[in-house]
C-alpha positions in Angstrom: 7.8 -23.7 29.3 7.8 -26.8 27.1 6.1 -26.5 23.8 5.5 -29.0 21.4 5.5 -28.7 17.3 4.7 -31.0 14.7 6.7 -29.9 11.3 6.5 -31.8 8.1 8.7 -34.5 7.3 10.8 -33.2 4.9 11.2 -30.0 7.4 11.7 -32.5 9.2 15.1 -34.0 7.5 16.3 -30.7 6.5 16.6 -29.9 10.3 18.4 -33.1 11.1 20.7 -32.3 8.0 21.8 -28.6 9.2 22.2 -30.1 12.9 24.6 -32.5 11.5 26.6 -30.0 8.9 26.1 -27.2 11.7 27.2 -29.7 14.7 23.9 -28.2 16.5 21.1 -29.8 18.4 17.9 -29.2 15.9 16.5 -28.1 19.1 19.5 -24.9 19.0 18.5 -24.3 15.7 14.4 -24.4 15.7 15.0 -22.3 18.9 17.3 -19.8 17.1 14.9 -19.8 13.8 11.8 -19.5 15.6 13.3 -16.1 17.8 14.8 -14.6 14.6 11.5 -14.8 13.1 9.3 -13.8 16.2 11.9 -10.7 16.1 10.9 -10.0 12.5 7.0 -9.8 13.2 7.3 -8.1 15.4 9.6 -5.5 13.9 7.5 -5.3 10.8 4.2 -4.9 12.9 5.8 -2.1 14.8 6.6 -0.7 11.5 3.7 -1.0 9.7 2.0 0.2 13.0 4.2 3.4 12.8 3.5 4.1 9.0 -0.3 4.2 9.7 0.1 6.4 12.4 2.7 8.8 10.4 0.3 8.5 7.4 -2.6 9.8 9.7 -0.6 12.6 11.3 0.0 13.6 7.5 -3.1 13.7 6.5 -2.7 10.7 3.7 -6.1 9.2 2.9 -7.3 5.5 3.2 -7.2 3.6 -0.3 -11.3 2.9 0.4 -11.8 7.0 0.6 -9.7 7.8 -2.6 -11.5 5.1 -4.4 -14.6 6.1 -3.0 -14.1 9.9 -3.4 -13.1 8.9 -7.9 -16.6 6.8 -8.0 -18.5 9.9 -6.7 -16.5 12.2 -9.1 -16.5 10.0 -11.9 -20.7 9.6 -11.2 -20.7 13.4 -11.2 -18.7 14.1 -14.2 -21.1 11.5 -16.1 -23.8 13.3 -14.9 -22.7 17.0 -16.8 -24.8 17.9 -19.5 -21.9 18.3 -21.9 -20.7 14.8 -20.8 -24.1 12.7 -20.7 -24.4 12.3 -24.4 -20.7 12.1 -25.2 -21.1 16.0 -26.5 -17.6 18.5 -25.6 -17.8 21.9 -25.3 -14.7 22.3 -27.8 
């Protein structure tokens, strides 16, 4: 399968330049680029994948429900008698 790109000029002569220092076609090298990178998202969505699920099996809790679980405590606490008016038991 044939695919076509458009890159940016300067890309562009950087490419050319390696190819010529690296006596490679720029089509070796943009293939070789493009695979290493496709290996790393793929890697790191497997991984970040994994750590959701490990963090789920654990037990960890979502930043939304620890932020939401403070607001309801922090409303709560506000709420105390001893608190409302900026009074302390001590």
């Amino acid at each position: 399968m044939a695919v076509v790109i458009k890159i940016p000029d300067p890309l562009a002569k950087r490419l050319t330049s390696v190819a010529i220092q690296t006596r490679r076609s720029p089509d070796a090298i943009a293939r070789t680029a493009l695979a290493e990178h496709l290996a790393y998202l793929e890697w790191r969505a497997k991984a970040i994948d994994e750590g959701f699920a490990s963090g789920t099996r654990e037990g960890w809790l979502s930043t939304e429900v620890v932020m939401r679980n403070f607001t309801e405590h922090k409303a709560a606490f506000a709420r105390t008698p001893s608190r409302a008016h900026g009074r302390s038991d001590n």
